[in-house]
DSSP file (Angstrom, degrees, kcal/mol; ACC not computed):
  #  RESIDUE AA STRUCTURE BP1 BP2  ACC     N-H-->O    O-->H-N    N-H-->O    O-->H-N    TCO  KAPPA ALPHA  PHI   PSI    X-CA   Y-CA   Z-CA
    1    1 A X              0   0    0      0, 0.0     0, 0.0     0, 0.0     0, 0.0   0.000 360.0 360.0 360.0 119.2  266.9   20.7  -33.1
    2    2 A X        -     0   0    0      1,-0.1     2,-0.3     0, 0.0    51,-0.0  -0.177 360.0-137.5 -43.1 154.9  267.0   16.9  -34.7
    3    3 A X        -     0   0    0     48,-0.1     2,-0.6    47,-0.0    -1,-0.1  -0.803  23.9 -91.1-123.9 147.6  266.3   16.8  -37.6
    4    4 A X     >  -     0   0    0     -2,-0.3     4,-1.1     1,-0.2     5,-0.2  -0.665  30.1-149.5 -36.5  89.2  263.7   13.7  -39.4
    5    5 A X  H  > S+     0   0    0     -2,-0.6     4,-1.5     2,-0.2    -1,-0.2   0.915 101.8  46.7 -37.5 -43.3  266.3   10.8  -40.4
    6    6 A X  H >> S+     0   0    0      2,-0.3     3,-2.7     1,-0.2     4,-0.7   0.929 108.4  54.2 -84.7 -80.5  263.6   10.0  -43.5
    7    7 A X  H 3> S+     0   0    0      1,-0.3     4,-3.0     2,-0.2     5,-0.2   0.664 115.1  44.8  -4.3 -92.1  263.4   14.1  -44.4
    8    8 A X  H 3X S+     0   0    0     -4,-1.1     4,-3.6     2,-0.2    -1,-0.3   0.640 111.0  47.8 -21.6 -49.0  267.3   13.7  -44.6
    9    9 A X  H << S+     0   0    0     -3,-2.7     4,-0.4    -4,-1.5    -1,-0.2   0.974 114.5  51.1 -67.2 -71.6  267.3   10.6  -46.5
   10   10 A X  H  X S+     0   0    0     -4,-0.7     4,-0.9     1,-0.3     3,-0.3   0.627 113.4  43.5 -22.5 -43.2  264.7   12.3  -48.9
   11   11 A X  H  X S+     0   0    0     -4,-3.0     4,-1.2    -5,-0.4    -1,-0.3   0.965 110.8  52.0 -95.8 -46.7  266.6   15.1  -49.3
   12   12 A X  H  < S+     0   0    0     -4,-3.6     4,-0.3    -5,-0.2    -2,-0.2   0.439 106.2  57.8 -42.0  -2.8  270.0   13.2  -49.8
   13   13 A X  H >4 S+     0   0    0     -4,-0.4     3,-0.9    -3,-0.3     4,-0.3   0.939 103.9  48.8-101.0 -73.2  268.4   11.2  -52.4
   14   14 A X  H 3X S+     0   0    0     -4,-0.9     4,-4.0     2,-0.3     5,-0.2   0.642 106.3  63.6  36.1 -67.3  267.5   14.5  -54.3
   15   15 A X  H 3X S+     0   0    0     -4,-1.2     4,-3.1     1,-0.3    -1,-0.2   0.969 106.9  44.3 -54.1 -57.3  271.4   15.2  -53.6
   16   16 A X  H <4 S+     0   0    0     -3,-0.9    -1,-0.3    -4,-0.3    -2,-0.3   0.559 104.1  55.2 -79.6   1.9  272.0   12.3  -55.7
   17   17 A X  H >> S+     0   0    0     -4,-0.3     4,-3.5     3,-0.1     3,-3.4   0.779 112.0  49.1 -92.1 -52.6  269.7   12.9  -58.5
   18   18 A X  H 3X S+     0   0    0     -4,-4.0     4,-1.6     1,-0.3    -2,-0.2   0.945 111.9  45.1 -52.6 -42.9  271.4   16.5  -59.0
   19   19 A X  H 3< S+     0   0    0     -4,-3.1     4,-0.5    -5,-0.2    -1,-0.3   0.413 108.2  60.0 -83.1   9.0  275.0   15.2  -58.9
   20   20 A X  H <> S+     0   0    0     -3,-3.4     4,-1.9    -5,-0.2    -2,-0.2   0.563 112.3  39.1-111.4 -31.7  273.7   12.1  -61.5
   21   21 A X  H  X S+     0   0    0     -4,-3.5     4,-2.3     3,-0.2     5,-0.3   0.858 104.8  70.2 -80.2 -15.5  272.6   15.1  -64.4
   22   22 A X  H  < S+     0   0    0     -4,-1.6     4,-0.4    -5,-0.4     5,-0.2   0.967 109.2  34.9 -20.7 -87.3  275.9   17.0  -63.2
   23   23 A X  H  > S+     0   0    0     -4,-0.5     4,-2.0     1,-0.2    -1,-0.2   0.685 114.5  55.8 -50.3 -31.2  277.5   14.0  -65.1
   24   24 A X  H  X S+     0   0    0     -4,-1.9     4,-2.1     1,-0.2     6,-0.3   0.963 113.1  39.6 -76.0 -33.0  275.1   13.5  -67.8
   25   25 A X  H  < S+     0   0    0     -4,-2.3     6,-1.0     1,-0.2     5,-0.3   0.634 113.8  51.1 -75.7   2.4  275.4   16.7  -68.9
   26   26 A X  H  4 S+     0   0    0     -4,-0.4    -1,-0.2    -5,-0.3    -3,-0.2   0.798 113.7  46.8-100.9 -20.9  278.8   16.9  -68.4
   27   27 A X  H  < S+     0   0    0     -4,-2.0    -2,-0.2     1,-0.2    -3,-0.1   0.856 108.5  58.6 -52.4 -40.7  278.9   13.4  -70.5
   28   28 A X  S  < S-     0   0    0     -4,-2.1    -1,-0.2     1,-0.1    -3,-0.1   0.221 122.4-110.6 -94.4  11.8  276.5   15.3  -73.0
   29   29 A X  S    S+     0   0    0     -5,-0.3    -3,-0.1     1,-0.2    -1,-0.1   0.698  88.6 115.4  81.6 -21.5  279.3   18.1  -73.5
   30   30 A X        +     0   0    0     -6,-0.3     2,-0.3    -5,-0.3    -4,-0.2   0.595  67.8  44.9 -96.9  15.3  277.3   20.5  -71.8
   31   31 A X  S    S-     0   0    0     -6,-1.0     2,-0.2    -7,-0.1     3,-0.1  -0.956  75.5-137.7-131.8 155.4  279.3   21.1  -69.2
   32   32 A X     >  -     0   0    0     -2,-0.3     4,-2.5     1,-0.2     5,-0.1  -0.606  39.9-107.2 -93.0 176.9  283.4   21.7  -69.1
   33   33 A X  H >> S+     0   0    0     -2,-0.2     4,-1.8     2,-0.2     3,-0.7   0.987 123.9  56.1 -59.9 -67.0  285.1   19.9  -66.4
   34   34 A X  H >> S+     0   0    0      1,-0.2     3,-4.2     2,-0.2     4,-0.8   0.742 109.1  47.4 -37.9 -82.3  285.6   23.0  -64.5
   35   35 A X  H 3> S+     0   0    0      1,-0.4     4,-4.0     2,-0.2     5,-0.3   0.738 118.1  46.1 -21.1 -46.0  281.5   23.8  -64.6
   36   36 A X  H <X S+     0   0    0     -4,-2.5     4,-2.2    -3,-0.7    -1,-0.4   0.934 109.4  46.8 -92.7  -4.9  281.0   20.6  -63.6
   37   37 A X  H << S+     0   0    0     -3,-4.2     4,-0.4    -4,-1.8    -1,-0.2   0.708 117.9  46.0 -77.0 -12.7  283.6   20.0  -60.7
   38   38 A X  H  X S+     0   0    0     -4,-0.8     4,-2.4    -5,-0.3    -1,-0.2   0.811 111.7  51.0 -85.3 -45.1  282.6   23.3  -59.1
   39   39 A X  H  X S+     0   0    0     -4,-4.0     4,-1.7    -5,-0.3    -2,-0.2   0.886 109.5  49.3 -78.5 -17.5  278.9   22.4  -59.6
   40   40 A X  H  X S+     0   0    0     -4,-2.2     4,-1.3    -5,-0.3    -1,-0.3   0.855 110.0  54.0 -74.5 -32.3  279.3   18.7  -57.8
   41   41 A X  H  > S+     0   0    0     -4,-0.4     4,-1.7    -5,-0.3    -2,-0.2   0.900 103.3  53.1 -81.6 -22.1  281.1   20.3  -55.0
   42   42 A X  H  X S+     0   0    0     -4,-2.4     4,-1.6     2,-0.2     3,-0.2   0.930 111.8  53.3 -43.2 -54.5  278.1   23.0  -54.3
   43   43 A X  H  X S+     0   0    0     -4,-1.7     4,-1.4     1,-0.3    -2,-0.2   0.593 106.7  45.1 -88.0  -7.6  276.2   20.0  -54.2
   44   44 A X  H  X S+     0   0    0     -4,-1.3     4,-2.1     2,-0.2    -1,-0.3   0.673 111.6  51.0 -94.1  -1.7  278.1   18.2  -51.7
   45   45 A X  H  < S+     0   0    0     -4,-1.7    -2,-0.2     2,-0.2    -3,-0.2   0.886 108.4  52.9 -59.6 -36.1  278.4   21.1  -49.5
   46   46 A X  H >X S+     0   0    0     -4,-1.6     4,-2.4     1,-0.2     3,-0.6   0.942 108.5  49.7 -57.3 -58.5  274.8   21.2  -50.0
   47   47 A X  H 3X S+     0   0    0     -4,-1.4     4,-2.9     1,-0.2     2,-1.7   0.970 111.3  52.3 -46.6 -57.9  274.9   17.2  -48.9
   48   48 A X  H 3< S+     0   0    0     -4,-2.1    -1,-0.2     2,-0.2    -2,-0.1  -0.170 100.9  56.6 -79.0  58.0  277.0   18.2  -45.8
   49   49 A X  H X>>S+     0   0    0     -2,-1.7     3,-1.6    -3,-0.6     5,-1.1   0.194 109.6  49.4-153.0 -84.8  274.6   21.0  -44.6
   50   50 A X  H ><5S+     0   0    0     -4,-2.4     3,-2.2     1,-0.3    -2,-0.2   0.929 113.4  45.5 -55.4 -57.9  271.7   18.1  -44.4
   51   51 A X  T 3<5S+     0   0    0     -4,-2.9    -1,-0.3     1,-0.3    -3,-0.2   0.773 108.8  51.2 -47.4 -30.5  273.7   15.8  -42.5
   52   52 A X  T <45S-     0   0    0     -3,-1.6    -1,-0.3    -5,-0.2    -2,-0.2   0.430 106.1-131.7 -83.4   6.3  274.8   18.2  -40.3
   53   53 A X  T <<5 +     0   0    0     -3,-2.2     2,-1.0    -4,-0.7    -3,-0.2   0.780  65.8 135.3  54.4  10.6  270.8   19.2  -39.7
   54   54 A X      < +     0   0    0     -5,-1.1     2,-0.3    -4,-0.1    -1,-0.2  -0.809  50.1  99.9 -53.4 105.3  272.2   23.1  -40.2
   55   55 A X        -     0   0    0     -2,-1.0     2,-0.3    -3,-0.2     0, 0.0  -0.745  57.3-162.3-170.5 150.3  269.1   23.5  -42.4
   56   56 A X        -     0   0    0     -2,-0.3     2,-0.1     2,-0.0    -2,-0.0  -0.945  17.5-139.8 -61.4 104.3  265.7   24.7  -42.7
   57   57 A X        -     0   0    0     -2,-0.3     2,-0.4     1,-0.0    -2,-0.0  -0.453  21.1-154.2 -83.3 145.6  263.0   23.8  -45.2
   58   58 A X        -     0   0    0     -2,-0.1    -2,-0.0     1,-0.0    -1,-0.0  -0.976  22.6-108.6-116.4 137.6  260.9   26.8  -46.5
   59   59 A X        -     0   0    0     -2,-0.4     2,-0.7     1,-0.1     3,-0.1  -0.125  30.2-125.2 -35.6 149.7  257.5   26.5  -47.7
   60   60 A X    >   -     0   0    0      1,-0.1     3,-2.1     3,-0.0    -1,-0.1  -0.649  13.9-159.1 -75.8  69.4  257.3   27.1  -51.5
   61   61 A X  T 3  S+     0   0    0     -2,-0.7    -1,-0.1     1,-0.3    -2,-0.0   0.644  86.3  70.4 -47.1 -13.0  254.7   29.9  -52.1
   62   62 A X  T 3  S+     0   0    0     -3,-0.1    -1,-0.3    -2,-0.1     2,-0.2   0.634  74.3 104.5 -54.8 -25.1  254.4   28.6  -55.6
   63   63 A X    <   -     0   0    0     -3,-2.1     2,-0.2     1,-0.1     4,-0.1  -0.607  58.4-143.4 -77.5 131.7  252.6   25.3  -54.8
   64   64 A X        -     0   0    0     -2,-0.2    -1,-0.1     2,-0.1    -2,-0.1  -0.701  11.2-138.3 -63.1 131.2  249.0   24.8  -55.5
   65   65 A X  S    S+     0   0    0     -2,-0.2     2,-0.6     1,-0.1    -1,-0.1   0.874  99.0  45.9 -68.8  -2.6  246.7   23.0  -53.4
   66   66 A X  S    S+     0   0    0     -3,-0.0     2,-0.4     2,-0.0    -2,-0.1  -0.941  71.4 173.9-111.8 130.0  244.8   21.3  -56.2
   67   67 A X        -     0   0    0     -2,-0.6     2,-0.1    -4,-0.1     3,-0.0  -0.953  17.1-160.7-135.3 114.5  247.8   19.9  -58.8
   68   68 A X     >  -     0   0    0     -2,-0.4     4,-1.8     1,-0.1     5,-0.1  -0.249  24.6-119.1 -76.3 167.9  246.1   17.7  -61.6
   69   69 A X  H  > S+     0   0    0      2,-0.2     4,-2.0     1,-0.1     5,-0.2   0.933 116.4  59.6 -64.0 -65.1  247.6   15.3  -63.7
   70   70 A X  H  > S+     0   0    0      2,-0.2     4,-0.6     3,-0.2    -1,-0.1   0.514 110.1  43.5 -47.3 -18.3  246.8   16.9  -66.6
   71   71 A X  H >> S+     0   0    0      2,-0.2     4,-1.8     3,-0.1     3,-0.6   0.812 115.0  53.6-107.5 -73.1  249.0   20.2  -65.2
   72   72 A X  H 3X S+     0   0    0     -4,-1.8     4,-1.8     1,-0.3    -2,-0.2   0.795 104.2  48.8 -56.5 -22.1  251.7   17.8  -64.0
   73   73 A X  H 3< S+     0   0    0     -4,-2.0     3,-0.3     2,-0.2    -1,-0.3   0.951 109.4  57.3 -79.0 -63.7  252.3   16.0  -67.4
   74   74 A X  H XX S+     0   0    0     -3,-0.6     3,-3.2    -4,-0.6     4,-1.7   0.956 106.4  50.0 -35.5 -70.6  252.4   19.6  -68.9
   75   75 A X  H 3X S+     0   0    0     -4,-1.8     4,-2.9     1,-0.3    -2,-0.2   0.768 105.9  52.6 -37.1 -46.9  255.4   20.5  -66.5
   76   76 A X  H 3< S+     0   0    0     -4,-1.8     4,-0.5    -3,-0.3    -1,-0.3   0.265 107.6  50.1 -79.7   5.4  257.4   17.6  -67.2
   77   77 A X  H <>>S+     0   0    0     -3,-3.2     4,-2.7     3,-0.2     5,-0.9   0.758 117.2  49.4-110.9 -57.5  257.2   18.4  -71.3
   78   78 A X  H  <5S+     0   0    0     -4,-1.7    -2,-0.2     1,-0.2    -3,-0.1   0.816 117.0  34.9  16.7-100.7  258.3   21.8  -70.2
   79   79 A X  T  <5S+     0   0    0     -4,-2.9    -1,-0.2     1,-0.2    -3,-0.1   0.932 124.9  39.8 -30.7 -69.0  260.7   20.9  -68.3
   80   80 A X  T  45S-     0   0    0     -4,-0.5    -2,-0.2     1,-0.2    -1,-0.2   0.911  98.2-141.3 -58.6 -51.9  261.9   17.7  -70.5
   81   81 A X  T  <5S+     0   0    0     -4,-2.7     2,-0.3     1,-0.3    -3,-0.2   0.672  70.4  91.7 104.4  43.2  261.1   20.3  -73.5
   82   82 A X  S   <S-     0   0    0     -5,-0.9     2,-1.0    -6,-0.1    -1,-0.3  -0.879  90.8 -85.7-134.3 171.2  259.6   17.2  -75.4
   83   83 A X        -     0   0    0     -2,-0.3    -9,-0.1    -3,-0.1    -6,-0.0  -0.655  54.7-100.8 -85.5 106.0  255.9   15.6  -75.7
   84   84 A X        -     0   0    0     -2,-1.0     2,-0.6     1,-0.1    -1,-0.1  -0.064  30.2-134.8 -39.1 130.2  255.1   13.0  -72.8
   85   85 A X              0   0    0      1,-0.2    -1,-0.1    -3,-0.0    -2,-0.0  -0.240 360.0 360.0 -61.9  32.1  255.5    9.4  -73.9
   86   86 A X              0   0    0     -2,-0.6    -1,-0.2     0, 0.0    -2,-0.1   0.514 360.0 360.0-164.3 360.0  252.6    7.8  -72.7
């Protein structure tokens, strides 16, 4: 089955956000070279998987349908583990 060119794209963009904290954290010390040369090559196998359209997307059973602002802005200080700028 074909696969969506834009999906791909979408997901290869993704690709490239994970293999750009790979490096910061590996800038940031928090990775050794091994950690992080193993963990960029997961993620281009990962890249060669979506090109090839071997893949499947799965729903998330996590997602809500109603997602507020106020709930996303909370996630990202989570995440970020700091207080939203803004």
């Amino acid at each position: 089955m074909d696969k969506d060119p834009m999906e791909q794209e979408m997901l290869a963009r993704g690709i490239g956000d994970e293999l750009t904290e790979i490096f910061v954290r590996y800038v940031r010390g928090e990775l050794d070279f091994a950690e992080a040369t193993f963990a960029a090559y997961d993620v281009l196998e990962d890249l060669h998987v979506i090109a090839s359209g071997d893949y499947e997307l799965e729903e998330d059973g996590d997602i809500e349908d109603e997602y507020s602002e106020e709930q996303a802005i909370e996630q990202q200080e989570d995440l970020a583990q700091e207080p939203s700028r803004g």
